[in-house]
N, C-alpha and C positions, 0 to 999 in steps of 0.2 A: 366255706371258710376253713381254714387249718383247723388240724386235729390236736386241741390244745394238751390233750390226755395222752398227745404220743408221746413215747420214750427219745429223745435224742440221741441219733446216733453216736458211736464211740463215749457213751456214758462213763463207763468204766475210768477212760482216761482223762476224763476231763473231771472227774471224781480225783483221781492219783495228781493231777495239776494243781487243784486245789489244796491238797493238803501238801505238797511242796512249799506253794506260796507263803503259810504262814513263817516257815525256818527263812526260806530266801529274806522274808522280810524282815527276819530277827537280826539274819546277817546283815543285811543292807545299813539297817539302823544301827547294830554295835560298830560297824567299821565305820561310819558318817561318829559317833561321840566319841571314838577312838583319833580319825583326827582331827577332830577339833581339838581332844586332851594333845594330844602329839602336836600341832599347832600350838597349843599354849607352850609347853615345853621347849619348842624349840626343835623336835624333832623332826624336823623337814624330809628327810626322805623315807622315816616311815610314815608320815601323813599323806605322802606325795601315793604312796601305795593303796594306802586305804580309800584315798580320792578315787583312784583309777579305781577300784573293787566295787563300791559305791555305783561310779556314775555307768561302771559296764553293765552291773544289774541292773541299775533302777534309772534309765535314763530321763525319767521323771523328774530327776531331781535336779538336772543341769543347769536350768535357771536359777535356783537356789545355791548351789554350789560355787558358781562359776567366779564370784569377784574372789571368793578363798579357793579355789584351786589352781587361779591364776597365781594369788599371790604364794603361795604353797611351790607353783614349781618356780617362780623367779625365784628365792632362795636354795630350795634347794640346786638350781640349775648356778648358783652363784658358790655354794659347797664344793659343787662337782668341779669345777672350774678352776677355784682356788687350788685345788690337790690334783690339777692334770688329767682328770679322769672327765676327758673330750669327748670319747664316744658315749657313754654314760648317759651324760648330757646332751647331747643331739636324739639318744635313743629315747628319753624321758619327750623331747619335744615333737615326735613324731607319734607316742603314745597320745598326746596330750591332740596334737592336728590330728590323730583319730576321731576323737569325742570333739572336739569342738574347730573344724574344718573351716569355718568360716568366723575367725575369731580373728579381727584383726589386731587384736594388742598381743596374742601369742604370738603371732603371723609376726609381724615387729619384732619383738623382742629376739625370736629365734634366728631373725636376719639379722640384725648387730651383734650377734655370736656367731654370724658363720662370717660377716666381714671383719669382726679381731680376729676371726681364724687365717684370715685371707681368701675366703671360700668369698669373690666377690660377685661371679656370676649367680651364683647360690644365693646371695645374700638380696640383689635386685629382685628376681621375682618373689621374694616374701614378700619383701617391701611394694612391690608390683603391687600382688597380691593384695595387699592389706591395704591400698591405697584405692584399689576398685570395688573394697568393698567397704571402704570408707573415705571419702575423696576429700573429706575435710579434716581428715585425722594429721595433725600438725606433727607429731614423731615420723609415721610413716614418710611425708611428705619430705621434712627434716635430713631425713636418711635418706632417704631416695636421692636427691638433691646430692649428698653427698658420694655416695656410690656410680651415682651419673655421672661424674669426674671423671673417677677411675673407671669405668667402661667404655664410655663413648668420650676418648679422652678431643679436647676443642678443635687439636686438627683436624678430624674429620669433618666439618663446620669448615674451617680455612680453606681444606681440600674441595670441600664440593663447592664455595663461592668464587674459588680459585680458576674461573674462568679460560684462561689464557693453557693452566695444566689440563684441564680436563677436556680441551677442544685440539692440543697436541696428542695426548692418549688415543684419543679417538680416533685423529686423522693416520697412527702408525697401527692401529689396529684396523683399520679398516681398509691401509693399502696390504698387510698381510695376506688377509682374508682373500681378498681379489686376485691377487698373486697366486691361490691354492692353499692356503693353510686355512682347513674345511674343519680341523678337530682341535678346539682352543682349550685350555686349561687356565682358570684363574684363580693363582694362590695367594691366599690370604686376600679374601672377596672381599670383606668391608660390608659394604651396602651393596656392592653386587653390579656396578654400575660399570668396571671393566668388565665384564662377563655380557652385560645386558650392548655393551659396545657390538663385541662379536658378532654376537646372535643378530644383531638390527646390521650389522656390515657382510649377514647373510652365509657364515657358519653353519656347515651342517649340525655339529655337536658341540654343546659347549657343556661345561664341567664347573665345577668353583668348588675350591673348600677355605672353610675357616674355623679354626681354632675355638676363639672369644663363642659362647655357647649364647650372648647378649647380643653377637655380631649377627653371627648362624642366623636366630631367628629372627632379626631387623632383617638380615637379605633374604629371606623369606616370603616374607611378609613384602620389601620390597619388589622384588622377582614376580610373584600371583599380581599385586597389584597393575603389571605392567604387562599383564597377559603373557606372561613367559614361561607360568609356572610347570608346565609340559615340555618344555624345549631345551632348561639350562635346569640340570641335576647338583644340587648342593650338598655337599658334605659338611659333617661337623666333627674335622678331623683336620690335623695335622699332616700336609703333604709330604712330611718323613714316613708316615707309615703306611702312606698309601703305594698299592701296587695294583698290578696287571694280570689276571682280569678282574680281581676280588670286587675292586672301586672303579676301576675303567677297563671297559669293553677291547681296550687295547690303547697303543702308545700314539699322544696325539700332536699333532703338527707344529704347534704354537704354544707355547705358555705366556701368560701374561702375569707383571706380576709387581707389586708397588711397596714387599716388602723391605722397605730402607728407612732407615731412620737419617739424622743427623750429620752420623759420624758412618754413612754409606753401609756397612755393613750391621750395625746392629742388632738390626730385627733377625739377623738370620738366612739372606739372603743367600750367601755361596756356597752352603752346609744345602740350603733347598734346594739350589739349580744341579747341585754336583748329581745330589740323587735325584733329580727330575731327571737330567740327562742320562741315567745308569737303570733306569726303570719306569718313565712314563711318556718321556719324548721319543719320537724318533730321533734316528743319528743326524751330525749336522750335516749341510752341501761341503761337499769337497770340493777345494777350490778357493783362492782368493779373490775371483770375482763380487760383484755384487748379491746377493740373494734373490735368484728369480723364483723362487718357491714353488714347489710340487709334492705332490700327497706322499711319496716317500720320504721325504726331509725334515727337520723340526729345527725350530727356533724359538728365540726369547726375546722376549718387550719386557724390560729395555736392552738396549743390545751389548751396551757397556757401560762407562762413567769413567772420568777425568778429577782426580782430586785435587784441589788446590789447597796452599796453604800461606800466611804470613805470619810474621810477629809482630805482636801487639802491645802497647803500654795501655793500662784501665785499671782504674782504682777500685770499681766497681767488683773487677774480678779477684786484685788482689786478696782486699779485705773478706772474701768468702770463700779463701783458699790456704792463705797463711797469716799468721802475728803479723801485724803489721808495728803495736807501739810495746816501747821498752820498758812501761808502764799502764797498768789500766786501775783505776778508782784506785790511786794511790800504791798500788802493789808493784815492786820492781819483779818483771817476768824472769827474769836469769833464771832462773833455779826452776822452772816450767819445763824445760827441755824443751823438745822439736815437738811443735802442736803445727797437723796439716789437716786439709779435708781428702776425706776418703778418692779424691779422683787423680790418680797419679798412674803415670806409664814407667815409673821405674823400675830394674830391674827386679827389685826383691816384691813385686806386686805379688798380691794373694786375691782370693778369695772376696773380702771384704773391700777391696777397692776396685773403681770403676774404671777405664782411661782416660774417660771425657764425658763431660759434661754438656750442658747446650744452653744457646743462649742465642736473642737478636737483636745481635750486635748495634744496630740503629736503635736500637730501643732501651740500651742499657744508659742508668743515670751517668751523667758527666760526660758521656762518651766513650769513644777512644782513639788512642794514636798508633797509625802503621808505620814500625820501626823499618820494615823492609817490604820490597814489590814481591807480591804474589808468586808462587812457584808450583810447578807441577810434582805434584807427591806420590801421584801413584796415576796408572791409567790398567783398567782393565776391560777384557773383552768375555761377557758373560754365554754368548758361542763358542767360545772355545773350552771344552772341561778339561783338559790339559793344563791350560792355565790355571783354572777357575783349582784345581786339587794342588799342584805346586802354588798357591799363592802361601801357603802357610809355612813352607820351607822355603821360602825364600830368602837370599841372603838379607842380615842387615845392612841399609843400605844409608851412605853418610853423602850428606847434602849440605854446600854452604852455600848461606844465603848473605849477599851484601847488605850491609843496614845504610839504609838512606837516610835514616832520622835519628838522634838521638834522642832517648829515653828507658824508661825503665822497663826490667821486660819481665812480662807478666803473664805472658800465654802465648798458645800458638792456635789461631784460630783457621778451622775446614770449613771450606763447603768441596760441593761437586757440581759437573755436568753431568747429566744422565743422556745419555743417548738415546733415545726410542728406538729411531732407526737412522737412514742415511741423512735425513733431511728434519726432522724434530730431535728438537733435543731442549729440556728442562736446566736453567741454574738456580742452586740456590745458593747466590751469593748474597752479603752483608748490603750489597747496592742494588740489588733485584725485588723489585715489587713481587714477590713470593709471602708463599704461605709456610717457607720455611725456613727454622732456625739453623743457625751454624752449629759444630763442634767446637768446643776451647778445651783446647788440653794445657791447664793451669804450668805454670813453674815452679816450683819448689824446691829453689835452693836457698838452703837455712838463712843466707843474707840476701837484700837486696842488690842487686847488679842493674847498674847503667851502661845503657850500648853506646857508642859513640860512633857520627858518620864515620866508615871504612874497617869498621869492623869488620868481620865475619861472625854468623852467629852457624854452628854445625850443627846440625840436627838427625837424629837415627831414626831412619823411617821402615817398618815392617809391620807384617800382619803376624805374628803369635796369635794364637788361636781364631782365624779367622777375623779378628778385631784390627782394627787401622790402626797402628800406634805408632805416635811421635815424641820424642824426648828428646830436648833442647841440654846438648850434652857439654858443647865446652863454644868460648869466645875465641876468636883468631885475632889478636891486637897486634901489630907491630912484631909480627911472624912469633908470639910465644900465645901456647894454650894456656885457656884459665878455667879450669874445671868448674862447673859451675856447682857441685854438690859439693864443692872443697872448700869453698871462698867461708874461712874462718877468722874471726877477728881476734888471735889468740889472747889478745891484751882485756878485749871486753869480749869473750865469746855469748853473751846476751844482747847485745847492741847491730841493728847493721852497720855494716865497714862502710867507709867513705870510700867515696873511688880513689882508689893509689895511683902512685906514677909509674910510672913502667917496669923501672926497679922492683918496686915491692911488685908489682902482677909479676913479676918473670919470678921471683923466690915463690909467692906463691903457688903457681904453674907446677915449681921444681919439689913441691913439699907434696903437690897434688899427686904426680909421680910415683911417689914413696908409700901412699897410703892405696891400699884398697875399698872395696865398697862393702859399709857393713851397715846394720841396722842398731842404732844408738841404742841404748838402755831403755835412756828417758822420753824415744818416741810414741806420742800418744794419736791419736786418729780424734780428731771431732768432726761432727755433721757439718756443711757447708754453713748452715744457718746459724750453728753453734760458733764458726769461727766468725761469722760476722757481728753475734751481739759480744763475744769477746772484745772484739777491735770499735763496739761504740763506746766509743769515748764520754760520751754525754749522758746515758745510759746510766754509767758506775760512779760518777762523781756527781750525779743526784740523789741516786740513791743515798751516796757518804754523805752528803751533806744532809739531805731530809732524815736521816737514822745518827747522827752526830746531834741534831735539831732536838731530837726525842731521848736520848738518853742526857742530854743537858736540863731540857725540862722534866724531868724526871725524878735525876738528881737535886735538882732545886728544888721540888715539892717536898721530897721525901725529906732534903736537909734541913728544911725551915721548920722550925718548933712552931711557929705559930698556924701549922697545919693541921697539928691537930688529932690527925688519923694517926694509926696505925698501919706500917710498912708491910705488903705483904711477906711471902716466905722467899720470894725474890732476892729482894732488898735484905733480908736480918740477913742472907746468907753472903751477900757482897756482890754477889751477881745478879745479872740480866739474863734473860733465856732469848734466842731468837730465834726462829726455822723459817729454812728456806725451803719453799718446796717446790723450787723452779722447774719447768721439765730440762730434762737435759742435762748438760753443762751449764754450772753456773757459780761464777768467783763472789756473792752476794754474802754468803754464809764467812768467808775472809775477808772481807771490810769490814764484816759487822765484828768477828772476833778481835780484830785489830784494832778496834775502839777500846779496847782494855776494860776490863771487868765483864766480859760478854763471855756466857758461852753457847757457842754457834753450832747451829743442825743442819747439816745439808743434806739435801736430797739425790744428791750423786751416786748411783748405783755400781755405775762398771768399775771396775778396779785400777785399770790403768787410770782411768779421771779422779778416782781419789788420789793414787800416788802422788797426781798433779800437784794436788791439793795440800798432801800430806807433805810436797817438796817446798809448795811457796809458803806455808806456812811457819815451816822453820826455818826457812832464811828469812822470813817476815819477824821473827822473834815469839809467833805466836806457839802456846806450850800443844800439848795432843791433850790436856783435858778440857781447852777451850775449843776442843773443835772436836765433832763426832756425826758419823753418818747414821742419820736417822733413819734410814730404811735397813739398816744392821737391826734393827732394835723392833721393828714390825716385821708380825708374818705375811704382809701385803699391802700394798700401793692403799687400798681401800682403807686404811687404816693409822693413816697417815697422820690426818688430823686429828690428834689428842696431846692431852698434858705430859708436858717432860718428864716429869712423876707426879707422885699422888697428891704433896703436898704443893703442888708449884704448880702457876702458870705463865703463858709468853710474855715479855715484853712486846714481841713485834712477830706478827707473821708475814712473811714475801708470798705473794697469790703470785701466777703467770696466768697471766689476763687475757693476753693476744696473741694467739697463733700465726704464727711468720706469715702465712698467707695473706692474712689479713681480716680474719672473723675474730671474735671474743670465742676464750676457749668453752667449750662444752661445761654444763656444769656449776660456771663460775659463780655462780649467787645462791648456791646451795651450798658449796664451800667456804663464802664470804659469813654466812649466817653460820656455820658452825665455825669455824675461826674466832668470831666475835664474843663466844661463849668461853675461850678458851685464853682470852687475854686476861693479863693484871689489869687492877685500877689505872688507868690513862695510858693504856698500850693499844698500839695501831696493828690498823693490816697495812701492807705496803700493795700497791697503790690504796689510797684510802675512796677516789672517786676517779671513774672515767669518763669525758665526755666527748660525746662521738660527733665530729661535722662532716659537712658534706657538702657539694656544690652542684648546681644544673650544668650538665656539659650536652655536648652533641657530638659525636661519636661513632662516625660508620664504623671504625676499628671494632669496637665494643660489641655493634651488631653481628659481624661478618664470624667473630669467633665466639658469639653463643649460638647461634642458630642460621639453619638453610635461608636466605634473602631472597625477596623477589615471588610473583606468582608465577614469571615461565619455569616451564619445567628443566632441569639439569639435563645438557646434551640430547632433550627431551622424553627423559626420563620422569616419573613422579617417585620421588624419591624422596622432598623436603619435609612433607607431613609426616614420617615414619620415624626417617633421624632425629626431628626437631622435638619427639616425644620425650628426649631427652636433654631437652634445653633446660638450665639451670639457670634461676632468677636472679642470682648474685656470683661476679664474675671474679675470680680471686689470683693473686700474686699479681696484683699490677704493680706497675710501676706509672705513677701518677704523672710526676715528673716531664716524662718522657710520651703520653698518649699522645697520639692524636686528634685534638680534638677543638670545639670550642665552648671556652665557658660562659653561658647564659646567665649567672649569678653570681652574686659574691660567697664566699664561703658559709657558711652558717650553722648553728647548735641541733642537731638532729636530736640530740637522747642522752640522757646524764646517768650514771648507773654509780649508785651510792653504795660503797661494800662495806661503810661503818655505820652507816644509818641506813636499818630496813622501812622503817618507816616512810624515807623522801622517795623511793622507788617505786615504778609504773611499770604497766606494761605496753602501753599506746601512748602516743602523744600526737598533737596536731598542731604544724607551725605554715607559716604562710611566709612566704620567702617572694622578691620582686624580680624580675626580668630585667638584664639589664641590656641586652641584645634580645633581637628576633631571631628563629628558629626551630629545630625541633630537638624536644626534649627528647634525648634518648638512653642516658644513663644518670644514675647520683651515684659518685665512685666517694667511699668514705673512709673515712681516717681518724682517730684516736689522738688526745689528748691527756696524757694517763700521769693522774695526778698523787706524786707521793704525801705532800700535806700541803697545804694555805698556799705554799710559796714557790715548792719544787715541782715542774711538771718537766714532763718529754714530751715530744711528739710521736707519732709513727710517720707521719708525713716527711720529716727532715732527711736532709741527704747525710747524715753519719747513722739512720737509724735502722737497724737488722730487718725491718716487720717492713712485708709489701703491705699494698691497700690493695680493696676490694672496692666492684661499685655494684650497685643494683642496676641492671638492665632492664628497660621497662617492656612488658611484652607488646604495646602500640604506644609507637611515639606521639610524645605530645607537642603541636604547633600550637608555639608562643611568640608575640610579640614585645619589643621593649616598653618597658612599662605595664605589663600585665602582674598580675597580683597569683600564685601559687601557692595551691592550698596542699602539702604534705601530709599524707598518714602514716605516721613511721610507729612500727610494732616490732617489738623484741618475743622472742616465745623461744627461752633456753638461749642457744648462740646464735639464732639465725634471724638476721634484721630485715624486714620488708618493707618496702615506702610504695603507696599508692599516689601517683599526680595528677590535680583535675585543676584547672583554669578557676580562677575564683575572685566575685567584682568586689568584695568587702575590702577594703587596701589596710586594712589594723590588723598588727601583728599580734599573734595567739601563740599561747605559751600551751 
């Protein structure tokens, strides 16, 4: 048996350990009541310290600690944040993922700070993270969902169902190869699925890099899957910085490459090939023959593209690009100056604007009309780097196109052909069962201009900085030019001009002449989405009416002695209080002041949007002490919601309820509940209730762009399980309108959200809706009803309204027959709405 009378070895020091112990544990316990006191205080980030001192010593304690030194770093990480000190902040959540590594609410939290950062690849795997180690955690989940957008944005989905493109791809990489082009490169790999072409079309060496660090490791992951993972080498890198031999063994035969947006060159495209051909390709065949390819030669999939282009009349574009009325909620605009959206190819373009935008053109509400037949805008040959480095000095180059139709002209809409090679070749035009949208490079000349047959419309077509640009510069009527940035009404310069007669076009042509091009005073820039809740009409004269409604009942209480009460400090003082805390731009806060005896808070930040503000309201007659920016007056957004002053509360606060996309914004019923604190006796929030319907449709559209279709495998690839890891349950910026689809139901009440009464609100409900057709159920696309009081409502569904709709995509469609009875589970959790559909014999309708 052991020698129980022996000495233990190293006695001594385990003697000296012991009596350290007792101090360690002096210290452990004075820094754990130290902060807890600094917790009381408010001292967040010397408690944030004493936590970490604490739980480094005594990791005992971590279970005891952990809900307060969660909440200990969400404030202080909210301190840090407020005063710009970013890294601080990241540095505290990586002390904090030390001690508690598998923490999914730090894990969260830490990812919705690095995607406000824009850190959005960063921001998915916490959220990843956090979700595999807790799969029912609704925030992660939440977020996830939302950052899934932005990474795996839905063309990829259109792209790989897109049949017809990915079986062209295939067939121009696979006569390459056979030809002798034995060493492929595939830039900007995606999924990895041009690279995996190569390699199966029998490529000695194939390559791929990508940028997206979300992308990288989906092709990955796809590539092993597909036993490839030995033969096709991926990079997670940027093909500008790649060289020879650092990343490739040397210069290789082929490049392949799909980086093209839209507007053909946006991703980047001519800026990669010029340096692909100057450091990763071989040189090209000499020769204008055909390309019979040999291991000394290199070439490019696609091999060039063909731009097209027309003019367009669409209401849809107008309204999301400029003022369209002379009035909105009672306000004469004059005195607004030139309000446009950031997407302009004019000359004095900066920084902060785009050249184009995108859009599919079949699918936009009302439609549109082609003012003129299609024309070739550009053709280039991405084999030749001569061209490909001249395209950016190239002359401007002036185009007239005849107008075959009259109407109003509103944009000039692109697509292209892409060439593969001799014999494939991709469009993506407006009439092309494609999986892609056009470019619209909007109009913007301060007035509206009608084309008439036989006009000419000239157009300036160049590439400045690599980017397509077209600008629709002047009209050719009856051999005189009419500048189209000039056409001024000098009698109503707020009004668009009528179309003149020749006479006045020729003086004005000749005034056009005289003046140069400069950038107004009073030009302001707003968001596309900003210019379109501007221009609803419906929108601003509910509101006036529903807030004309309440300050009349108001008035009447307060006036009538047989009330009784006493007036709060509103009322003795002769005013109203109103805030508006719309996001963005918003003219809310000048109806309301405009009602007389109001004085109105906006939430309008940038300076040019207040000037706006600052101009309509003195030609509106309204004074500068009935109007004031509220966020002058807070040191942050977070702080938004409080009393005008001490002794005063709102009559009326404005919530912004629903994001243009089509969700309820984040948030919304935690701000609705402090709002509600914050009113006088009989003061509203604006909306006061929103109720959300929806309808059964069926929907292959709907399918094709959330997720991979079908069990065969893509060009026989396994590719769908990996992508579709980022399928996203609810499908947003639709336009309803316009789907495809068919409807299985009548519309119906999904979910009512009460912002003045907490009490009437849920978080689940369950309704049972009837089939009115047979089919299969494969989305519930929904829409808002958003209710200012008893009598005023809007829709988001209508055709003047700014807000797309969203639908829920079901993840296994449900086949139904007419006259079956559906049983709905619709759950709210924050802003993200979920419906479950299961077939159900009870035929009585449930609230």
């Amino acid at each position: 048996m052991p020698n129980t009378s022996a000495r233990p070895k190293h006695g001594r020091r385990a003697r000296r350990r012991r009596r350290v112990e007792p101090a360690r544990d002096q210290l452990v316990s004075s820094s754990l009541e130290s902060a807890q006191q600094c917790l009381l205080n408010q001292d967040y980030g010397t408690a944030f310290v004493h936590y970490l001192l604490v739980l480094n010593l005594a990791p005992v304690f971590k279970d005891f600690a952990q809900d307060s030194f969660r909440f200990t770093l969400f404030k202080w990480a909210e301190e840090l944040d407020s005063v710009g000190r970013i890294q601080e902040l990241f540095d505290c959540y990586e002390q904090a993922l030390e001690i508690f590594p598998a923490d999914e609410v730090i894990l969260n939290s830490m990812g919705e700070h690095l995607f406000r950062m824009g850190f959005r690849d960063e921001a998915a795997g916490h959220f990843h993270k956090a979700l595999k180690l807790k799969p029912d955690y609704p925030e992660a989940r939440e977020n996830f969902y939302r950052v899934a957008n932005w990474l795996v944005e839905r063309w990829h989905f259109l792209m790989l169902n897109d049949h017809g493109r990915n079986r062209k791809y295939q067939q121009a990489i696979h006569k390459a190869v056979q030809s002798g082009c034995s060493t492929v490169l595939d830039i900007g790999t995606g999924t990895g699925i041009l690279g995996m072409c190569a390699k199966k079309a029998g490529a000695a060496e194939v390559y791929a890099c990508e940028l997206s660090k979300t992308m990288y490791e989906l092709a990955c992951e796809v590539v092993a899957a597909n036993g490839m993972e030995g033969s096709i080498k991926i990079l997670h890198k940027k093909s500008l910085d790649m060289e020879v031999p650092t990343d490739l063994p040397h210069r290789v035969s082929l490049v392949v490459t799909e980086t093209v947006d839209a507007g053909l060159f946006g991703e980047g495209i001519i800026e990669s090939l010029i340096h692909a051909w100057h450091h990763l390709l071989l040189p090209p065949e000499r020769g204008d023959g055909e390309f019979r390819g040999d291991s000394t030669s290199g070439r490019v999939i696609p091999a060039g593209a063909t731009v097209f282009c027309m003019a367009v009349e669409c209401l849809e574009i107008r309204r999301h690009h400029r003022l369209c009325a002379a009035e909105v909620g009672g306000l004469p605009m004059a005195a607004a100056g030139e309000l446009r959206s950031p997407v302009s190819c004019n000359q004095e373009q900066d920084d902060s604007t785009e050249p184009y935008t995108t859009e599919r053109l079949s699918r936009l509400p009302g439609g549109y009309r082609a003012l003129t037949e299609p024309f070739t805008a550009l053709t280039i040959d991405f084999n030749n780097v001569q061209e490909l480095e001249g395209l950016s000095s190239r002359e401007v180059r002036e185009i007239r196109l005849p107008v075959n139709q009259g109407g109003e002209l509103d944009a000039l809409a692109v697509w292209f052909q892409l060439h593969l090679d001799e014999e494939n070749s991709l469009s993506t035009g407006p009439e092309e069962d494609t999986c892609w949208e056009q470019a619209i490079y909007p109009v913007h000349s301060a007035m509206s201009f009608a084309l008439k047959p036989r006009d000419e419309l000239i157009v300036d077509v160049s590439c400045r900085d690599a980017y397509l640009r077209l600008c629709c510069v002047a009209v050719l009527r009856d051999g005189h030019k009419i500048y189209l940035d000039k056409r001024v009404d000098l009698q109503n310069p707020g009004k668009p001009a009528p179309n003149p007669n020749p006479e006045v076009e020729l003086c004005s042509a000749l005034a056009c002449l005289q003046t140069g091009p400069s950038e107004p005073e009073d030009f302001c820039m707003l968001e596309c989405s900003e210019m379109a809740l501007l221009n609803n009409q419906d929108y601003h004269q509910s509101f006036r009416l529903a807030l004309t409604k309440l300050l009349s009942e108001l008035k009447f209480k307060n006036g009538n002695p047989n009330t009784g009460g006493t007036a709060v400090s509103a009322v003795d003082s002769g005013l109203r209080y109103v805030l508006d805390v719309s996001e963005g731009f918003s003219l809310l806060s000048l109806i309301a002041a405009r009602q007389g005896q109001v004085k109105a808070y906006s939430s309008v930040e940038k300076t040019k949007q207040q000037n706006v503000l600052r101009r309509l309201a003195q030609a509106n007659g309204i004074s500068e002490q009935h109007l004031e920016f509220w966020l002058n007056h807070t040191e942050d957004e977070q702080g938004v919601l409080q009393r005008p002053s001490r002794e005063k509360l709102w009559t009326a606060i404005i919530l912004d309820c629903v994001e243009t996309c089509g969700l309820i914004r984040q948030k919304l019923m935690e701000k609705a509940s402090l709002a509600r604190f914050l009113l006088e006796e009989g003061g509203r929030i604006f909306p006061g209730k929103i109720v959300v319907y929806g309808m059964l449709v069926e929907s292959d559209t709907l399918l094709l762009e959330s997720a991979v279709q079908g069990r065969e495998p893509t060009l026989g690839f396994n590719i769908a399980p990996f992508i579709n890891q980022f399928t996203v349950p609810v499908h947003v910026f639709l336009d309803f309108s316009t789907l495809e689809c068919r409807h299985l139901s009548e519309a119906l009440e999904l979910f009512v959200l009460d912002l003045m009464e907490a009490m009437a609100n849920y978080t689940e409900r369950e309704v049972k809706v009837q089939a009115i057709a047979g089919g299969r159920i494969t989305a519930i696309p929904f829409w808002y009803q958003i209710h200012l009081d008893q009598d005023v409502s809007v829709s988001t569904l209508s055709r003047t309204s700014h807000w797309k709709q969203a639908a829920v995509v079901l993840q296994q469609p449900l086949e139904v027959h007419a006259g079956d009875w559906i049983r709905l589970a619709v759950k709210l959790h924050k802003s993200t709405i979920s419906i479950a559909a299961h077939i159900d014999d009870a035929p009585a309708q449930m609230d």
